[in-house]
C-alpha positions in Angstrom: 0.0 0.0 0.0 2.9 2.3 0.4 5.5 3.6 -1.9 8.3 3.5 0.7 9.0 -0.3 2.3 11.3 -1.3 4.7 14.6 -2.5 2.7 14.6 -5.8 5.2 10.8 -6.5 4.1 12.2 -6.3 0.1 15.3 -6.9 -0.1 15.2 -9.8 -2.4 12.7 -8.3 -4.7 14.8 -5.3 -5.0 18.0 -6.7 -5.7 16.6 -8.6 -8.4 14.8 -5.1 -9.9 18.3 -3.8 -9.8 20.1 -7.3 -11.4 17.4 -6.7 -14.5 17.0 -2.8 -15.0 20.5 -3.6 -17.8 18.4 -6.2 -20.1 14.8 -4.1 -19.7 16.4 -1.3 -21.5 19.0 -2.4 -23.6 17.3 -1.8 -26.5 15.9 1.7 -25.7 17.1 4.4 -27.7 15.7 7.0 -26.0 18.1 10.0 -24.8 15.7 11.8 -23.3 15.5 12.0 -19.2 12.6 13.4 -17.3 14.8 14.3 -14.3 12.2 16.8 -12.7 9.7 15.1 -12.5 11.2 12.3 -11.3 13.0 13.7 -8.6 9.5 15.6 -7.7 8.2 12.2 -7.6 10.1 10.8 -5.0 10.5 13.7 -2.9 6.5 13.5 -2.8 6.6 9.9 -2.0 9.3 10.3 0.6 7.9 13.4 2.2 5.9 12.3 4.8 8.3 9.6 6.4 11.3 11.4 5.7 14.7 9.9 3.9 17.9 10.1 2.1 17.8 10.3 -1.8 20.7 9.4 -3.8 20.3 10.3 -7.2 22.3 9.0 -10.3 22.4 11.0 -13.8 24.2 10.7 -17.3 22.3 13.0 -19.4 21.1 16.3 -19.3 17.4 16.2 -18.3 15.9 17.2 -21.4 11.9 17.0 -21.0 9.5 18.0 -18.6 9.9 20.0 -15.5 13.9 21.3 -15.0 14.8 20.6 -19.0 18.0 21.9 -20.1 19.2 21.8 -23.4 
C-alpha cells in the first residue's frame, strides 16, 4: 500500500529489480531524461516519512519540469 518499504521486508525483490533494469532497457534508444519530475516524484513519496535520496544522472534532463538543453 505504500511507496516507501522497509529494505529488510524487500530486499530480495529489489535486488533482483536492480540485477534486471540492464536487459529491460537495452534496447531503448531513447536519450531523453525526465529528471524533474522524477526527482519531484520521489521527494513526494518520501515526504511524509522522511529519507535520504541518492540520485544517479548521465544526461542532461531534457523534457518536462527542470529541461535543459
Amino acid at each position: 500500500t505504500d511507496v516507501v518499504v522497509q529494505l529488510s521486508e524487500c530486499r530480495k525483490h529489489l535486488e533482483e529489480l536492480l540485477e534486471s533494469i540492464p536487459t529491460m532497457f537495452q534496447t531503448s534508444k531513447t536519450a531523453e531524461s525526465a529528471f524533474g519530475a522524477a526527482i519531484k516524484a520521489a521527494f513526494l513519496a518520501i515526504k511524509s516519512t522522511g529519507g535520504k535520496l541518492l540520485v544517479f544522472q548521465s544526461v542532461l534532463p531534457s523534457t518536462g519540469i527542470g529541461a535543459l538543453s
